[in-house]
C-alpha positions in Angstrom: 5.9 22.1 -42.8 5.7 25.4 -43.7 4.2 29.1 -41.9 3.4 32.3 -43.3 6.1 35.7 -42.2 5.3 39.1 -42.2 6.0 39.5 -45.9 3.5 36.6 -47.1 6.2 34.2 -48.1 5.6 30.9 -47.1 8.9 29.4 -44.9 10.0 25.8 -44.4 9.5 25.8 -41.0 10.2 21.9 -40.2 11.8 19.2 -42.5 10.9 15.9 -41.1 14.1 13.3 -41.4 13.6 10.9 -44.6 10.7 12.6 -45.6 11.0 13.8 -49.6 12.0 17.4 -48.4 14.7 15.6 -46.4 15.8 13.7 -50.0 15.7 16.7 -52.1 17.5 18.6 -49.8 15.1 21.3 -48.4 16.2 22.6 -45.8 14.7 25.0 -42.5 14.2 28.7 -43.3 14.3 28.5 -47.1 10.9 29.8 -48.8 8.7 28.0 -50.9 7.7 30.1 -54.0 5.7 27.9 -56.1 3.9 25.1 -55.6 3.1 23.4 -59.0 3.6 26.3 -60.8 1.4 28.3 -58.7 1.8 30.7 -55.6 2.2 28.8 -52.5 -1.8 30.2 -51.3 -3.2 28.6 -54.2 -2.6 25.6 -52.5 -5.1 23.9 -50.2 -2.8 22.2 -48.0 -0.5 24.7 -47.6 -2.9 27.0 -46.6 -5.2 24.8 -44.5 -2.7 22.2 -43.1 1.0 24.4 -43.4 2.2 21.3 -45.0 3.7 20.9 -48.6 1.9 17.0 -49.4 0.9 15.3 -53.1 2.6 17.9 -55.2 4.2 17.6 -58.7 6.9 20.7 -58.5 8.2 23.2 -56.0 10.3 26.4 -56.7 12.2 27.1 -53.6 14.8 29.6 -53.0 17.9 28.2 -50.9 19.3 30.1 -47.8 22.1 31.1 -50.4 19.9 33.3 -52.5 19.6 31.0 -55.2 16.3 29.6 -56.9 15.9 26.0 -57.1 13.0 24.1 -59.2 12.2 20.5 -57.5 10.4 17.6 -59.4 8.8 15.3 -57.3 8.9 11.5 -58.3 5.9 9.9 -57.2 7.5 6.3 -57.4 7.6 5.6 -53.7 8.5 2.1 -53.6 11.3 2.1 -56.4 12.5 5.6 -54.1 11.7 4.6 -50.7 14.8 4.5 -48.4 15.7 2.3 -45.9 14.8 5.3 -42.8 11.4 5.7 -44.0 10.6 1.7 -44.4 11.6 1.6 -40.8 10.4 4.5 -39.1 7.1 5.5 -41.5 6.1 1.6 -41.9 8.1 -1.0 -39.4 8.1 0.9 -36.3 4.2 2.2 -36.4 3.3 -1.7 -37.7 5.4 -3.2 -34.8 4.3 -0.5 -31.9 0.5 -1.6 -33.5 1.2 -5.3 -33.0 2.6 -4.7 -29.5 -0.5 -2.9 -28.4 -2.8 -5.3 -29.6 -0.8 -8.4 -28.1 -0.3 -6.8 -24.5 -4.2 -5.9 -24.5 -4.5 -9.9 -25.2 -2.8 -10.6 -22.3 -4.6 -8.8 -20.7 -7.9 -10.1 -21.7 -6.8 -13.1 -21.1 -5.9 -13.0 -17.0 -8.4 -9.8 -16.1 -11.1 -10.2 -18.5 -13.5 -9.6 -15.7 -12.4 -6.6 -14.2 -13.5 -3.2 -15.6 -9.8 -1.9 -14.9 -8.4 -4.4 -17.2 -11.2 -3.3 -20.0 -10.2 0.5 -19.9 -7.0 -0.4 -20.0 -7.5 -2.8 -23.2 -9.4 0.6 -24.6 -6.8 2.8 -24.0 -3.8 0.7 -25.8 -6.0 0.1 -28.7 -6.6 3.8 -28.6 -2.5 4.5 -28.5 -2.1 1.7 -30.5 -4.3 3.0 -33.6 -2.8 6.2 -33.5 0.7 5.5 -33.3 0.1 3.7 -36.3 -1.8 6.4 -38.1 0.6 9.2 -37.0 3.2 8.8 -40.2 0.8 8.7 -42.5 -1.4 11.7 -40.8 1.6 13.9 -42.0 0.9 13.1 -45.8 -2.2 14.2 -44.9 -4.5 11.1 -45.5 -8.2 12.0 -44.9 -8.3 8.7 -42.4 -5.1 8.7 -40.8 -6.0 12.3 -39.7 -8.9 11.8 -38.7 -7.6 8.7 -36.3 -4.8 11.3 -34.9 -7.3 13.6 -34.0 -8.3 11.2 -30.4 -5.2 11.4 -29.2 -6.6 13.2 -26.2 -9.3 10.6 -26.1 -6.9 8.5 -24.9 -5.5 10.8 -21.7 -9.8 10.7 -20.9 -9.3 6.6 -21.4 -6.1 6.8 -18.9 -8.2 8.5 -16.3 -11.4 6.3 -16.7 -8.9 3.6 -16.0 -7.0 4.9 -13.2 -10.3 5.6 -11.2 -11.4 1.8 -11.7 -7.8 0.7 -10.8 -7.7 2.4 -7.8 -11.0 1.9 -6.4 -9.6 -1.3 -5.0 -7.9 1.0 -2.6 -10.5 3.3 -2.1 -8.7 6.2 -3.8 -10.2 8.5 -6.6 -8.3 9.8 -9.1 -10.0 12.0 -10.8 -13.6 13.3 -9.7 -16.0 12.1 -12.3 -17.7 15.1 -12.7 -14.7 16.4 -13.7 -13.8 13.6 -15.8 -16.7 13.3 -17.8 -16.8 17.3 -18.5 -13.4 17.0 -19.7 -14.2 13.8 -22.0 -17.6 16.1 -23.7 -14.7 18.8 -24.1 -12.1 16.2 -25.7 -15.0 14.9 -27.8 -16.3 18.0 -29.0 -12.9 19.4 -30.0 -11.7 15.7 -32.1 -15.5 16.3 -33.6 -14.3 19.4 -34.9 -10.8 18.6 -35.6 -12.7 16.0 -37.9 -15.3 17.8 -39.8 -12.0 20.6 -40.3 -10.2 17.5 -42.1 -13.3 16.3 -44.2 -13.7 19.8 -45.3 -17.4 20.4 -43.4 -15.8 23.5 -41.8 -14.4 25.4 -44.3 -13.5 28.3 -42.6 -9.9 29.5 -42.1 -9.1 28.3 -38.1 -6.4 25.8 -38.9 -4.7 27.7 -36.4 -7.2 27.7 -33.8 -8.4 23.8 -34.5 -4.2 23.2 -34.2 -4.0 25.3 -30.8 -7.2 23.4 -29.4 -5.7 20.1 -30.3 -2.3 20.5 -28.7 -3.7 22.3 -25.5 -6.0 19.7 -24.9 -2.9 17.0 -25.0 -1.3 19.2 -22.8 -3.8 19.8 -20.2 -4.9 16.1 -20.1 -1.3 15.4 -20.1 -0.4 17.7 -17.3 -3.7 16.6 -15.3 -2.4 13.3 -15.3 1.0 14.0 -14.1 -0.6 16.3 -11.4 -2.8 14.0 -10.1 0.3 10.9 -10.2 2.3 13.5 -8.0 -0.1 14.6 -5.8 -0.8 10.5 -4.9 3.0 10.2 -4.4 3.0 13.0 -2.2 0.2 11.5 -0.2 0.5 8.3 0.2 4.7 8.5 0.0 5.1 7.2 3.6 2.7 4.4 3.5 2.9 1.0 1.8 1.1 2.3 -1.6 4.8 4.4 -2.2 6.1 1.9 -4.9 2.7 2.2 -6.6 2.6 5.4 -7.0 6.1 6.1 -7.8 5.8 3.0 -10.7 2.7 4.4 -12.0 4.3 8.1 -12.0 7.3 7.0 -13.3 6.2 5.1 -16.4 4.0 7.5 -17.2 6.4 10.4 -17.3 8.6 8.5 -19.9 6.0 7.2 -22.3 4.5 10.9 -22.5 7.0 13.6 -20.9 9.5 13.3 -24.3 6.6 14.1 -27.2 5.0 17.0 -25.2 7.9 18.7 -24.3 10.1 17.8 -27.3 7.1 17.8 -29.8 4.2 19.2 -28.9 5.4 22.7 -26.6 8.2 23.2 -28.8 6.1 23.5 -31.6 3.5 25.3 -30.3 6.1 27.7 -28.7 8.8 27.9 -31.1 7.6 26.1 -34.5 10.3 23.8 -34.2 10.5 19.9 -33.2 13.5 19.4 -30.7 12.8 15.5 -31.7 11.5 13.8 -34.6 7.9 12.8 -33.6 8.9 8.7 -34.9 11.2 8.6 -31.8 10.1 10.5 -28.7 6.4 8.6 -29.3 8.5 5.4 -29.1 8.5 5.7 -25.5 5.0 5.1 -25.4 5.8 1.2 -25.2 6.5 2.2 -21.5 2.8 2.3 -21.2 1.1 -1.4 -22.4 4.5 -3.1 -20.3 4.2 -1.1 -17.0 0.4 -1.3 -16.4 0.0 -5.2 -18.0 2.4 -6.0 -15.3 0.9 -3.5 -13.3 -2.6 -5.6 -13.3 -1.1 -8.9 -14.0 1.2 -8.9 -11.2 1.1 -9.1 -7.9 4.5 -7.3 -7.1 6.2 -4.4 -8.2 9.6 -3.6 -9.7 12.3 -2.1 -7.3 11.5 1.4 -8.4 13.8 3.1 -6.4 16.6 1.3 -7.7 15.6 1.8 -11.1 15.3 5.5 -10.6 18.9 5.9 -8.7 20.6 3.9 -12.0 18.7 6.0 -14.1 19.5 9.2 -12.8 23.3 8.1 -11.7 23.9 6.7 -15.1 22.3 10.0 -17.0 24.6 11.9 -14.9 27.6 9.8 -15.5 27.0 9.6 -19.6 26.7 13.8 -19.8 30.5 14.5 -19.7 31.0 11.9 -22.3 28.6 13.0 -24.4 29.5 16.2 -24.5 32.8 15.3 -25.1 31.6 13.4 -28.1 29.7 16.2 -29.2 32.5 18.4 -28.9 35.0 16.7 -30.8 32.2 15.9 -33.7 31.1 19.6 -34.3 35.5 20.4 -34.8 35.5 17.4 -37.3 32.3 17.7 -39.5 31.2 21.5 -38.7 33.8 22.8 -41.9 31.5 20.1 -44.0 27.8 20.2 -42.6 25.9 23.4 -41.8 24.0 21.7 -39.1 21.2 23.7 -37.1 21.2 23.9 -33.1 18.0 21.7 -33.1 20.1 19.1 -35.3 22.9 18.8 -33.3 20.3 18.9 -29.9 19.6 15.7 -31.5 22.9 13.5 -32.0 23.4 14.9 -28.4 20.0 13.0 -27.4 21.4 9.9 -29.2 24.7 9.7 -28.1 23.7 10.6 -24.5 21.2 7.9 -24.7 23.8 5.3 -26.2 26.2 6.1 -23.4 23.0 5.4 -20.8 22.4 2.1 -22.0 25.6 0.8 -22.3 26.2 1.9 -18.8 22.9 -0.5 -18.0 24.2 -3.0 -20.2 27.8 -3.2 -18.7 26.2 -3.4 -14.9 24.2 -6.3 -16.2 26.9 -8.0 -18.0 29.0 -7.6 -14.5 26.3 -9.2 -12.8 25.9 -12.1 -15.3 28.9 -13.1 -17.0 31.8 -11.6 -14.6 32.2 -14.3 -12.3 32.3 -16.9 -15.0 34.9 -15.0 -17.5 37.2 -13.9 -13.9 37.6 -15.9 -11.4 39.3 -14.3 -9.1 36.5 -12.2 -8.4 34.2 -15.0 -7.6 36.7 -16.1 -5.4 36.6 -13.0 -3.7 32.7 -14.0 -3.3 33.2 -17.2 -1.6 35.8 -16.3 0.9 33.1 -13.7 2.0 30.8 -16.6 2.2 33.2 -19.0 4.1 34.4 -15.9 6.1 31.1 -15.1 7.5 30.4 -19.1 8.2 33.5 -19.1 10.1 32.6 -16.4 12.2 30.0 -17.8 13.9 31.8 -20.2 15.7 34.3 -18.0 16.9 33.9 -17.7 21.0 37.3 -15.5 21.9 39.7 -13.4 20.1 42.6 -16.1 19.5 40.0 -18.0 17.1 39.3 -14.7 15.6 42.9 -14.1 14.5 43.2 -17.6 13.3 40.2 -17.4 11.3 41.4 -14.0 9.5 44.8 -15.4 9.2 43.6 -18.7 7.7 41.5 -16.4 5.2 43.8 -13.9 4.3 46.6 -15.8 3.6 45.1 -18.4 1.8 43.4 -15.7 -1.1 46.5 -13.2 -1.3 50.7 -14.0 -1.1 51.4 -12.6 2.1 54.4 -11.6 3.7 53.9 -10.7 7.0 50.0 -11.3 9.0 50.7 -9.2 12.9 47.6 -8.4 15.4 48.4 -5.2 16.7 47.5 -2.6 19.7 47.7 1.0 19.2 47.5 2.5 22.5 47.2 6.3 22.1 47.7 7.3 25.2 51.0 6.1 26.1 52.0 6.1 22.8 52.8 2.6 22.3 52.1 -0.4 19.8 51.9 -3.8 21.7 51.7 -7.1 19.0 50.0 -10.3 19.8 51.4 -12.5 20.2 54.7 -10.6 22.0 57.2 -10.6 19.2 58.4 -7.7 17.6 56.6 -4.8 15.8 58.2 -3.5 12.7 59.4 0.5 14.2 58.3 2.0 10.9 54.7 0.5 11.1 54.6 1.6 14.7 55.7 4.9 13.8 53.1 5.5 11.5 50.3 4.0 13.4 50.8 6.6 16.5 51.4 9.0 13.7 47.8 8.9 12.3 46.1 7.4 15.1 43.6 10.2 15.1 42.6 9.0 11.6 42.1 5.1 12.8 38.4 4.7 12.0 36.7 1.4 12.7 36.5 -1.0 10.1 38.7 1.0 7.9 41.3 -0.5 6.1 44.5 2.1 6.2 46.9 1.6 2.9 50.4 2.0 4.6 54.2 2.2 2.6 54.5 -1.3 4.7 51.1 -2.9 3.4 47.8 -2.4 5.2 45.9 -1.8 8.3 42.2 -3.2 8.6 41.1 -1.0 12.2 38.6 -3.9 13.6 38.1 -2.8 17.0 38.7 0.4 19.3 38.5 -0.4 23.4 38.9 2.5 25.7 42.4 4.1 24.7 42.9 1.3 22.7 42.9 0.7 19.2 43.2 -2.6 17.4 44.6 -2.9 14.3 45.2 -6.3 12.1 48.5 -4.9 9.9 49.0 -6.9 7.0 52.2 -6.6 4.7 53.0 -5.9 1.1 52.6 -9.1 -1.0 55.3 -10.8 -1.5 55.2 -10.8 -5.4 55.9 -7.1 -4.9 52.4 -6.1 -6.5 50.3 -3.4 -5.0 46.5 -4.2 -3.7 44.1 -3.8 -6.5 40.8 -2.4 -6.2 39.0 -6.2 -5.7 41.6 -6.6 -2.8 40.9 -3.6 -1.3 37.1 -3.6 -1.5 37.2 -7.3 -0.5 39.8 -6.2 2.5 37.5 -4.0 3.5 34.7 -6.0 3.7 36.5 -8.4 6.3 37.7 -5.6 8.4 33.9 -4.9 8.5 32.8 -8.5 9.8 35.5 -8.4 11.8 34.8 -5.5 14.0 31.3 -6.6 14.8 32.8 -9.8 16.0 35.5 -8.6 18.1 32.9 -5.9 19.4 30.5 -8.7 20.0 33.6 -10.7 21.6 34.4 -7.0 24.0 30.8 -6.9 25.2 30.4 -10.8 26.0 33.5 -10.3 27.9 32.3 -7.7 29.6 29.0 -9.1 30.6 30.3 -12.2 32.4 33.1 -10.1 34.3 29.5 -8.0 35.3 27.9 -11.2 35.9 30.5 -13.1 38.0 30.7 -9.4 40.0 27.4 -9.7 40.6 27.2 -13.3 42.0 29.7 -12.7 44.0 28.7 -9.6 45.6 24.9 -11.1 46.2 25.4 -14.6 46.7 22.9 -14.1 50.1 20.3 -12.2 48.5 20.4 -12.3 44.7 19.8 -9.4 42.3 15.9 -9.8 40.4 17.4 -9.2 36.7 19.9 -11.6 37.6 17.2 -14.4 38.5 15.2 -13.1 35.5 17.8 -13.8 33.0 18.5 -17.2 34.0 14.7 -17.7 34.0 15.0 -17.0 30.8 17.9 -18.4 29.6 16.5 -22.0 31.5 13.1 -21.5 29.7 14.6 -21.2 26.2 16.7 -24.2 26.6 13.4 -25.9 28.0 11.6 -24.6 24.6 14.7 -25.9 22.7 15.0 -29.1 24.6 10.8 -29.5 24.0 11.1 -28.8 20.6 13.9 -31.3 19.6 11.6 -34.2 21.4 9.1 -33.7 19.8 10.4 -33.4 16.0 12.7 -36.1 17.0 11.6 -38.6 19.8 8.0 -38.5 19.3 8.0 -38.8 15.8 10.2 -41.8 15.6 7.8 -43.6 17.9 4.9 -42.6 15.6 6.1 -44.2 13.0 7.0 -47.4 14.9 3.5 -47.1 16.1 2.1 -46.9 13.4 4.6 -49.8 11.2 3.5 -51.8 14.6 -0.2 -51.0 13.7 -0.3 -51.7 10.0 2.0 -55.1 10.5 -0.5 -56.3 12.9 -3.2 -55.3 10.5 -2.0 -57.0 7.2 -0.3 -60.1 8.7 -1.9 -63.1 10.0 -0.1 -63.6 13.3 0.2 -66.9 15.2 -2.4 -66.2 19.1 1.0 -66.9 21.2 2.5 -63.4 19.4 -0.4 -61.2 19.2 -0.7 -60.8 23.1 2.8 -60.4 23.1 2.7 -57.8 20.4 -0.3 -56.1 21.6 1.5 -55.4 25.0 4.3 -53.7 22.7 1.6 -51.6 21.0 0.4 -50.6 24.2 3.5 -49.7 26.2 4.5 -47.7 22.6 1.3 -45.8 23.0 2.5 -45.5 26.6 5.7 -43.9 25.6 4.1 -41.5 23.2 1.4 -40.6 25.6 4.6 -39.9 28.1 7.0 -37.7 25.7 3.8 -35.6 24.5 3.1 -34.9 28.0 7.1 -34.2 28.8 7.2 -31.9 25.3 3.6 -29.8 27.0 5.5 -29.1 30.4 9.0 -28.4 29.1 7.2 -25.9 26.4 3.1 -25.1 27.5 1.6 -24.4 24.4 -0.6 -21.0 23.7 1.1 -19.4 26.8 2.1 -16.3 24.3 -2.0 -16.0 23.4 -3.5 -16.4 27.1 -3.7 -14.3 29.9 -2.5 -15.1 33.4 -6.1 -16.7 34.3 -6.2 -18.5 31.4 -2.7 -19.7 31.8 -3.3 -21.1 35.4 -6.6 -22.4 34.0 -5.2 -24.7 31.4 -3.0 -25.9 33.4 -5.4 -27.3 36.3 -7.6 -28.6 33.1 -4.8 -30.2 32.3 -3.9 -31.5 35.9 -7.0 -32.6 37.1 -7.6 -35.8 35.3 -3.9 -37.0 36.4 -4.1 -36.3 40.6 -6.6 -38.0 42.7 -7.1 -34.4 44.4 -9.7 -31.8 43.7 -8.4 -28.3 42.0 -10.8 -25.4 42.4 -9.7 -22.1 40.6 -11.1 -18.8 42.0 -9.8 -16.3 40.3 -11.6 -12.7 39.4 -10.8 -11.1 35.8 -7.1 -10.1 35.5 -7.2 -6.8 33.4 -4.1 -6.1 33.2 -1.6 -6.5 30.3 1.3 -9.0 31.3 4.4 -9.9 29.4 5.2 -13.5 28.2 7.8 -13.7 31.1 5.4 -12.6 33.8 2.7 -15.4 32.4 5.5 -18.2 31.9 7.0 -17.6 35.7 3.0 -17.4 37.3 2.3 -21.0 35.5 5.7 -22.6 36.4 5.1 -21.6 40.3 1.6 -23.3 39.8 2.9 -26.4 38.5 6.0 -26.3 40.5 3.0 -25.9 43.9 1.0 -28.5 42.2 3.5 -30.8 41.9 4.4 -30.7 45.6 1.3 -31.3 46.7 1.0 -34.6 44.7 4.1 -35.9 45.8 3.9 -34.9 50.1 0.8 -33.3 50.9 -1.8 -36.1 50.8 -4.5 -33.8 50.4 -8.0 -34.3 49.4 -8.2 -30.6 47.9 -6.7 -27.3 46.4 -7.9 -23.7 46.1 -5.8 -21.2 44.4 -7.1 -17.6 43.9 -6.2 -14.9 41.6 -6.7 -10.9 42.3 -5.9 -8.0 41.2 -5.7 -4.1 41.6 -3.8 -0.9 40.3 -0.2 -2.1 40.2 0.3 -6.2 41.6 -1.1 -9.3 41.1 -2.2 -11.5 44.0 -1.8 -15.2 44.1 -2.8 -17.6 47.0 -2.4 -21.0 47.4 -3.7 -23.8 50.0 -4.0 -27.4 49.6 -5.6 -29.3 53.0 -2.9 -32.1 53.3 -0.4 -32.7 55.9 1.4 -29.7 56.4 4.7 -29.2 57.8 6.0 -27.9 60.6 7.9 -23.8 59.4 10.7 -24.6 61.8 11.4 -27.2 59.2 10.8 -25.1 56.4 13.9 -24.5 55.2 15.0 -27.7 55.1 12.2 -28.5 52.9 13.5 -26.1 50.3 15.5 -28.4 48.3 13.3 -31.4 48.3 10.4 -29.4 47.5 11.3 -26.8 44.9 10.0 -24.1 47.2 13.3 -22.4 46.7 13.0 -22.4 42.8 9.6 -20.8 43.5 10.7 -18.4 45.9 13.3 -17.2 43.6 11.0 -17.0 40.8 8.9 -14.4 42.7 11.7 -12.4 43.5 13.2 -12.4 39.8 9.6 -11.1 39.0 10.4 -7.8 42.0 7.2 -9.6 44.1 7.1 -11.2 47.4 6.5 -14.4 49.1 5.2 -16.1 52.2 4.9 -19.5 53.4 2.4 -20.4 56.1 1.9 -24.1 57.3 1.1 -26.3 60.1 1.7 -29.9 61.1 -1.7 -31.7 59.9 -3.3 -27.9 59.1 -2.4 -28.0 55.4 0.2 -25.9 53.5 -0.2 -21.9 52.1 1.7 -20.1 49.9 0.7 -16.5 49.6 2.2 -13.9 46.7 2.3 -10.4 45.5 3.8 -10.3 42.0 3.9 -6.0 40.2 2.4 -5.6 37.0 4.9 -3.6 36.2 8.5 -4.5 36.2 11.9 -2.0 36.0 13.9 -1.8 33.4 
C-alpha cells in the first residue's frame, strides 16, 4: 500500500508479509517512482485503490538513497512460497469450510428456529468474506466487491441477537434502529461497489475507505455496547453466564482486527497485525454461538476468563524477556520497525499463553499416571475424609491422622500437643515428654498459630487444628527420617489435613459442649422440663421414626411384595392338588394381611404430605384415615386456620390427635368424638371430648403412663402451649389446648 506526502511522491506505506513487495524486499517508507515506466499517478490503482497490484516494473528508491528498478515475475505458482499457500490460500479455504460445516450443524438441530437461520446467514456472510479478503488485496473486481459487506454482517449479528433473545424477553437492539442502520450499511457496500466496478468515477477513494471502516467500527462498537450494557443488567441474575459468554466470544473474534487493523490504519496508516491473523479469531464466532444454540449449558466462563487473564499476566515478563534478549542478538543484523517487533512480541506472548493452558491440562490429564506419588497424595485425601466420619472423640481423631500420616511420609516423631498461652506451657498427649526446643518455639510464636495452618519448624512441622479458650492445639510432626526436607506436594497435602482436621476437632469441641449443656439442663429441670429441650427430642424421636419408616418400607414391605406376588403367579401357572390351594390361599391372605399391617405401621411412623398440609388438613387426614378402623364416630369441627405453621408445629398437633385417638380406642368405650380447631392473633386452640367412660382426675396421674397422656402433655409444652385435662367417672374424657403460632427462638 502506498499514500501520497506533501511533496506528491507516492510512499510505501504498508508491506503486507509474503506478499511480492515482501519478496523483493520493499520495504515501509521508501517511495515508489515509477510504476511501469510511468509516474506513480498514471496508474489507476495507485491512485484509486493506494495499492501497487498487476504491474510489470517499479523504480523505487530505498531508505538509503539509492534507486532500485524491480521486475515483477508473474509466474505465481513456480514463485509462490510456502507463507502465501498457507495464509493467502489454506487458511481463507479452511476458515470457508469451517463456516459452512458449523452453519450445517446448525441447520441440522435448529432448522426451525429463526435464531438459528440468522445465525446460518451471518457465518456464510463471515465465511465468504474471509475467504475473499486475500484476494480483495490484489484487487480482484469480485473479491472486492464481496469484502465490501463486511458490515452487513455486524447488521446480520444484531437481527440474530434480537431473535435469540426474544426467548427471554430481552431486545437487543430496537428495530427501528436496526433496520435504519441496515439501509445505511446497504447504501454505503452499494457504493463501495459501484466505486470498484468503476460506475463512480470520481476521486473519493478516501471518503468510500473512511465510510467503510467507520461503519465496521460503529456496528462493531454498537455490538459491544449493547453486550456490556446486558452484562451490566442482568449480572446478578441467572442470565450472567450468558451474557458474559456472548460478550466474551465476541470481543475476541472482533476486538484484534478493529483495533489492530482497522483503527490503526485509519489513525496511523499502519497495520499493528497482519490482517491473515487477527481475522483468525473470527472462528471464535461459528463455535461459541453453534454451542450457544445447540446446547443447553454454558462453559464455566468465569474460569475461563481468570486463566486467561492470570496466564496473560504470567507470560508478559517472559516475553519481554524474550524480546529483549532477541532485539541484542539480531538488532546489529535486521533493521526491524517498531510495528515489526510489536509483532514477534504478540507471538511470543501468545506462545507462552498457550503453553501455560497446555501445561495445566497436561497436569490434569497425564500427571497422576506419569507420578504417582501425587495420586497418592489424592487418595489419602480421599481415605482421610472417609475416615473422618466415623470419628466420635479426639483419641480416634489422633489415631486416624497418625495412621495417615505415617503411612504416606517416613516419620520420626508423630506428638499431639497443647500450647497454653497463658501460662506459658506445652502439655503432650499422651503425658510423655515434649521436646524443650519445640516447646520453646511454640510459646515463642504463639501469636502467629493460625487455625489450620501448618507452621514449618527447624524440628519438622506444626499443623494448628484447633484453638479452645487459651488453648491452642497443635499436631507437631518431625523431620523425616531420610533427612529430606518437605516438598511442595507434602506441604500442600499437609495442609490440606490440618484443614479437615480442625473442622473435626471443632465439631468434636462443640458436641462436647452441647451434651455437658444438655446433661446441665436435665439436671437442673428434671421437675419441670425446659420447651427447647422437649422440642429437640421431639425431633430427634420423629427423625428416627422417619428413618425407621423409611427402612420398612424399602426393606420389609417390599420383600413381602415380592413373595406376594411369586405366591400369586405360582398359584396362577401351576395346577395345584384342592387339599393345597385352601392351604395356600390362607398364606396369600395372611401375606396380604402382613402387607396391609407394615404399610399402615410405615403411614404412622412417617404421615405422608404432612410437609404440604395445614394443621386442619393434617388432623383431617388423619380421622379419614381412622374412621374406617374404630367402631366410634369422629366428627371434626374445625374453622379455617390461617395461619402459617412450621412442619414441627403440624407434626406435634397430629401426633397428640393420634396419641388422644388412640386412647380412646383402647379405654374409653365411647360411642363418639368431637375435636375442634380455632384460631385467633397469636395461638391455636384445640379441644377434645370423646363420651366414654371417663375417669376419675384424682386418678389422673396415675393414668399418665398407661395412657400416653404424659407424652402429650409434654408435647404441648415443648410447643410453649398449655394443657388441661377435665373428666368424670361415666361423663366422658376432655382434653383442652392452647398451642402459640409463634414460637421463640
Amino acid at each position: 500500500m502506498v499514500y501520497k506526502d506533501e511533496s506528491n511522491q507516492y510512499v510505501v506505506s504498508e508491506v503486507t508479509p509474503f506478499d511480492k513487495a515482501d519478496e523483493y524486499g520493499i520495504k515501509r517508507g521508501e517511495v515508489v517512482l515509477e510504476v511501469d515506466g510511468m509516474p506513480p499517478s498514471n496508474n489507476l490503482f495507485v491512485t484509486k485503490f493506494g495499492n501497487i497490484e498487476q504491474v510489470d516494473s517499479l523504480l523505487v528508491r530505498k531508505l538509503d538513497g539509492t534507486v532500485e528498478a524491480i521486475q515483477i515475475d508473474h509466474d505465481w505458482l513456480a514463485n509462490m512460497r510456502s507463507g502465501t499457500l498457507f495464509f493467502h490460500i489454506l487458511v481463507p479455504s479452511l476458515v470457508l469450510v469451517v463456516f459452512l460445516l458449523m452453519s450445517c450443524v446448525v441447520y441440522a438441530k435448529r432448522k426451525d428456529d429463526k435464531a438459528a437461520r440468522l445465525l446460518i446467514l451471518f457465518f456464510v456472510c463471515i465465511g465468504i468474506i474471509y475467504f475473499s479478503s486475500p484476494v480483495s488485496g490484489k484487487l480482484d473486481l469480485v473479491a472486492r466487491v464481496l469484502i465490501s459487506l463486511l458490515p452487513l454482517g455486524f447488521c446480520l449479528f444484531m437481527y440474530f441477537m434480537n431473535a435469540y433473545l426474544s426467548r427471554y424477553r430481552i431486545k437487543f437492539v430496537n428495530n427501528y434502529i436496526l433496520h435504519l442502520l441496515s439501509i445505511i450499511v446497504l447504501l454505503q457496500c452499494v457504493a463501495k461497489m459501484l466505486f470498484h466496478i468503476d460506475i463512480i468515477k470520481a476521486d473519493i477513494s478516501g471518503t468510500i475507505s473512511a465510510m467503510y471502516y467507520s461503519t465496521i467500527v460503529f456496528a462493531n462498537v454498537v455490538c459491544l455496547y449493547r453486550l456490556i450494557a446486558l452484562f451490566i443488567q442482568y449480572r446478578f441474575t441467572k442470565l450472567n453466564p450468558l451474557f458474559k459468554f456472548m460478550l466474551a466470544a465476541h470481543s475476541l473474534a472482533f476486538v484484534p482486527f478493529v483495533t489492530m487493523n482497522v483503527i490503526s490504519l485509519s489513525l496511523f496508516r499502519v497495520q499493528l497485525l497482519p490482517a491473515y491473523f487477527t481475522t483468525l479469531f473470527v472462528l471464535v464466532l461459528p463455535i461459541s454461538y453453534m454451542y450457544l444454540i445447540t446446547s443447553n449449558r454454558l462453559f464455566d466462563i468465569d474460569f475461563i476468563l481468570t486463566r486467561f487473564k492470570y496466564y496473560t499476566s504470567l507470560a508478559l515478563v517472559p516475553s519481554l524477556l524474550v524480546l529483549f534478549f532477541l532485539a541484542i542478538i539480531y538488532n546489529a543484523n535486521y533493521d526491524h520497525t517498531w510495528v515489526q517487533w510489536f509483532q514477534i512480541f504478540v507471538v511470543i506472548h501468545i506462545g507462552f499463553t498457550l503453553f501455560l493452558y497446555l501445561k495445566e491440562q497436561v497436569d490434569y490429564k497425564f500427571r497422576p499416571k506419569l507420578f504417582k506419588q501425587m495420586y497418592s497424595y489424592q487418595d489419602s485425601l480421599d481415605r482421610f475424609s472417609r475416615s473422618m466420619a466415623r470419628v466420635m472423640k479426639k483419641e480416634d481423631l489422633i489415631r486416624a491422622i497418625e495412621q495417615e500420616v505415617t503411612s504416606m511420609l517416613p516419620l520420626s516423631r508423630f506428638q499431639f500437643l497443647t500450647v497454653n498461652s497463658s501460662h506459658a506451657r506445652v502439655n503432650p498427649s499422651p503425658t510423655n515428654d515434649v521436646d524443650h526446643d519445640i516447646a520453646k518455639y511454640l510459646l515463642a510464636n504463639v501469636e502467629s498459630l493460625q487455625v489450620a495452618e501448618v507452621i514449618t519448624m527447624p524440628q519438622g512441622v506444626a499443623l494448628i487444628v484447633g484453638q479452645r479458650k487459651e488453648e491452642i492445639h497443635v499436631i507437631w510432626i518431625g523431620n523425616k527420617s531420610n533427612r529430606t526436607l518437605f516438598n511442595v506436594d507434602e506441604l500442600r497435602w499437609l495442609k490440606t489435613i490440618a484443614n479437615y482436621t480442625s473442622i473435626v476437632y471443632e465439631n468434636l469441641h462443640f458436641l462436647d459442649n452441647f451434651m455437658e449443656q444438655l446433661e446441665d439442663e436435665m439436671r437442673q429441670t428434671q421437675s419441670s422440663t425446659s420447651p427447647w429441650l422437649l422440642r429437640l427430642l421431639f425431633l430427634l424421636s420423629e427423625n428416627e421414626r422417619r428413618r425407621l419408616g423409611s427402612d420398612l418400607h424399602d426393606s420389609a414391605l417390599q420383600d413381602q411384595l415380592i413373595w406376594y406376588r411369586r405366591l400369586e403367579t405360582f398359584m396362577a401357572d401351576n395346577k395345584i392338588p384342592k387339599h393345597m390351594q385352601n392351604e395356600l390361599y390362607q398364606i396369600k391372605e395372611g401375606l396380604l394381611d402382613v402387607i396391609h399391617q407394615i404399610r399402615e405401621t410405615c403411614n404412622e411412623l412417617r404421615p405422608p404430605l404432612l410437609t404440604e398440609l395445614g394443621v386442619v388438613e393434617a388432623v383431617e387426614f388423619l380421622t379419614d384415615h381412622l374412621q374406617l378402623q374404630v367402631n366410634f364416630a369422629v366428627v371434626l369441627q374445625a374453622k379455617p386456620v390461617t395461619a402459617t405453621l412450621s412442619e414441627e408445629q403440624i407434626t406435634a398437633v397430629y401426633r397428640i390427635m393420634q396419641e388422644l385417638l388412640r386412647n380412646t380406642e383402647k379405654h374409653a368405650k365411647a360411642n363418639k368424638v368431637v375435636i375442634d380447631i380455632e384460631e385467633d392473633d397469636t395461638h391455636i386452640y384445640l379441644a377434645y371430648k370423646d363420651d366414654g367412660v371417663g375417669m376419675n382426675l384424682d386418678n389422673l396421674q396415675s393414668s399418665f403412663s398407661h395412657m400416653g397422656l404424659s407424652g402429650i402433655r409434654e408435647r404441648v409444652i415443648s410447643l410453649e402451649g398449655e394443657i388441661e385435662f377435665h373428666a368424670e367417672e361415666g361423663r366422658g374424657f376432655a382434653v383442652s389446648m392452647k398451642i402459640p403460632i409463634k414460637l421463640s427462638k
